[in-house]
Backbone bond lengths (Angstrom), bond angles and torsions (degrees), N, CA, C in turn:
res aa  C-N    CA-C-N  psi(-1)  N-CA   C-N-CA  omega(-1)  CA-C   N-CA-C  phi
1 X - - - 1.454 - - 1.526 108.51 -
2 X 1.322 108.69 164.88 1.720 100.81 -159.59 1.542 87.87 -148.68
3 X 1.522 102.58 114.44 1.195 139.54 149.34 1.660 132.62 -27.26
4 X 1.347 141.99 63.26 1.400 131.40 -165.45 1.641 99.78 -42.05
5 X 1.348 117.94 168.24 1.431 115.43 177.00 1.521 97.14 -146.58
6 X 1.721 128.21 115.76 1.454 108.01 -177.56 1.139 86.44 -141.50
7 X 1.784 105.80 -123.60 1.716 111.68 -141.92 1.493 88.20 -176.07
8 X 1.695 117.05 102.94 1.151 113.66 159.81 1.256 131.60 -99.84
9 X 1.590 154.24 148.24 1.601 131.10 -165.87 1.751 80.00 -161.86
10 X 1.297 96.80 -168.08 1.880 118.56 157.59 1.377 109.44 -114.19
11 X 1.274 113.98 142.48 1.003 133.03 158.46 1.468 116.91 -150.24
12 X 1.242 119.96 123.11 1.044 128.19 -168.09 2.174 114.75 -77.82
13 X 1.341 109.95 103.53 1.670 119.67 -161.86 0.902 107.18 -110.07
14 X 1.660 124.99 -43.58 1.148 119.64 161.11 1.762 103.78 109.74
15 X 1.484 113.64 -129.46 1.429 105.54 -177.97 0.924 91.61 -124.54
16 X 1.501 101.96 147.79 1.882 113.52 165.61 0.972 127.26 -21.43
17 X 1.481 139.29 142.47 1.644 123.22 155.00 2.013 99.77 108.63
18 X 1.437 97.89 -47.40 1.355 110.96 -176.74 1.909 112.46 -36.91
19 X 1.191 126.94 133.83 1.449 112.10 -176.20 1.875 118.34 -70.44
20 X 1.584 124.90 -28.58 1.004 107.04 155.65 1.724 125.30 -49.63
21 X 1.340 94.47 -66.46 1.593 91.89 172.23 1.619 124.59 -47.21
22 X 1.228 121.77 -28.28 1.027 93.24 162.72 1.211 145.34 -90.60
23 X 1.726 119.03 -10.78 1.101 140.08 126.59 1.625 123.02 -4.39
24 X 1.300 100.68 -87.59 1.360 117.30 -173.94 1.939 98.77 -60.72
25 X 1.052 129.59 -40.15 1.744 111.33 159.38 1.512 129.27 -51.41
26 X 1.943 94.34 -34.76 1.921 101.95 -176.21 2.069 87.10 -67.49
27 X 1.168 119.12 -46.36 1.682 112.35 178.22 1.392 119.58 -61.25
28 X 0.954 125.23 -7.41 1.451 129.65 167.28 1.553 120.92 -103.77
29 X 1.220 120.94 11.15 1.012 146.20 -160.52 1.818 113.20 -120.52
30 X 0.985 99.19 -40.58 1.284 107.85 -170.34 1.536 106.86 -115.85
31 X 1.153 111.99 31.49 1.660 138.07 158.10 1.381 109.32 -138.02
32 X 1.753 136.57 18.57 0.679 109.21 -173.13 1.222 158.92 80.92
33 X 1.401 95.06 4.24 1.848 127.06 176.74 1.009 96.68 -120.33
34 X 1.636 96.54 167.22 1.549 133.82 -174.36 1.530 115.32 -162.10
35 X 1.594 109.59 121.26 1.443 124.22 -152.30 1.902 89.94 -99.61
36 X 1.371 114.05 100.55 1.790 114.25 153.89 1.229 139.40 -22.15
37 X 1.123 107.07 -83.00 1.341 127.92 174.10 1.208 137.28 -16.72
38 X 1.610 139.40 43.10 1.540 143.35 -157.33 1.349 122.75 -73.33
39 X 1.281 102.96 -28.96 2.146 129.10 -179.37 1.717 90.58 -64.69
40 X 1.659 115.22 164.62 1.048 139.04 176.13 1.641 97.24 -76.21
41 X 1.274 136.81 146.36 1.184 127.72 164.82 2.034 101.92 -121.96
42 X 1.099 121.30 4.98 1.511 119.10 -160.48 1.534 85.58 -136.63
43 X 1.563 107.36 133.57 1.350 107.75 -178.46 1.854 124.40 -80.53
44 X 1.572 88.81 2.86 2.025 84.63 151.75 1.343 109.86 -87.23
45 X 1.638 123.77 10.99 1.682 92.70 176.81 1.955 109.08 112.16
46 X 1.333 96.75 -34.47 1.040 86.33 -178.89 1.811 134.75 -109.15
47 X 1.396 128.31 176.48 1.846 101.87 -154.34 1.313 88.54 -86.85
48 X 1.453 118.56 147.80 1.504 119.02 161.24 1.766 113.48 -115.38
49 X 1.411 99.84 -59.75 1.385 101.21 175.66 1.784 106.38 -75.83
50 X 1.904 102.59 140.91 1.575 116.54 170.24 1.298 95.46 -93.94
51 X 1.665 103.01 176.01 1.648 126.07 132.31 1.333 106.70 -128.80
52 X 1.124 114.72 118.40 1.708 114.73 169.57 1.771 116.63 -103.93
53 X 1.532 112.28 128.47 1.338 101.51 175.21 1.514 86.39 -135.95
54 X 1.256 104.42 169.56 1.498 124.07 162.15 1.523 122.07 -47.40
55 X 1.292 99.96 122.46 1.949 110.51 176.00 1.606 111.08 -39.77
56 X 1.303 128.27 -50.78 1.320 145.80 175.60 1.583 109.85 -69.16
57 X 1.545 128.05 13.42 1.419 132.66 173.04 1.412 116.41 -102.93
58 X 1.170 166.00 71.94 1.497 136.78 165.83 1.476 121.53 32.26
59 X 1.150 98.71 133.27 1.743 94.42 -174.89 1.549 115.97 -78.11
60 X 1.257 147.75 128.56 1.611 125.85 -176.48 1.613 93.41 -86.21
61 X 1.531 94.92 177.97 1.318 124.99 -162.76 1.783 91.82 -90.48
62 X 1.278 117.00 138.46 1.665 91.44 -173.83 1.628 85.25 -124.19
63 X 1.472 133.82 162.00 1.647 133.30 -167.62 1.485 84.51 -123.63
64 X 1.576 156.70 120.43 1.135 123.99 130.02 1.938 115.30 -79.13
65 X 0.943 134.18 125.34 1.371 141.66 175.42 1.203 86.97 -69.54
66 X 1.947 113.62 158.31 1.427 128.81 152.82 1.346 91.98 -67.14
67 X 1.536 113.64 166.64 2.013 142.94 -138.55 2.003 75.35 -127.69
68 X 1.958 86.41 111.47 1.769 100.97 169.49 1.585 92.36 -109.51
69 X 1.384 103.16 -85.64 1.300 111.27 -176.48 1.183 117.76 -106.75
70 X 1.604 138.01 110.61 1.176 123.87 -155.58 1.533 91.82 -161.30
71 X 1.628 103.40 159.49 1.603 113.79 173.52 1.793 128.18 -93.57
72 X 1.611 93.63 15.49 0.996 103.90 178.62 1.785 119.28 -107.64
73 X 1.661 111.59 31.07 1.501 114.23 -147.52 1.985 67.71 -101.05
């Protein structure tokens, strides 16, 4: 079984479609990455936390939970 191997942080992207965000995917892209994360992770809605692994990896399964206690309120 094979292990994804990436890189999780915050970065604030916002919502799909948005032109930074999509930006910052065309830059992950052209190194060969690919950012997970599609769910809202920030309770305005928009993504904050990534996972980035390599295009050439398996995709992981990503969970966002609904926001209980979190540092993103």
């Amino acid at each position: 079984m094979s292990h994804p191997c990436g890189w999780g942080f915050q970065y604030p992207l916002g919502k799909p479609g948005r032109p930074h965000t999509v930006k910052f995917n065309e830059y992950l892209q052209s190194f060969g990455l690919v950012q997970h994360v599609s769910s809202p992770t920030h309770n305005k809605g928009g993504i904050l936390d990534v996972f980035i692994t390599r295009s050439d990896q398996p995709s992981p399964e990503i969970f966002v939970h609904a926001p209980s206690i979190s540092d993103h309120s």
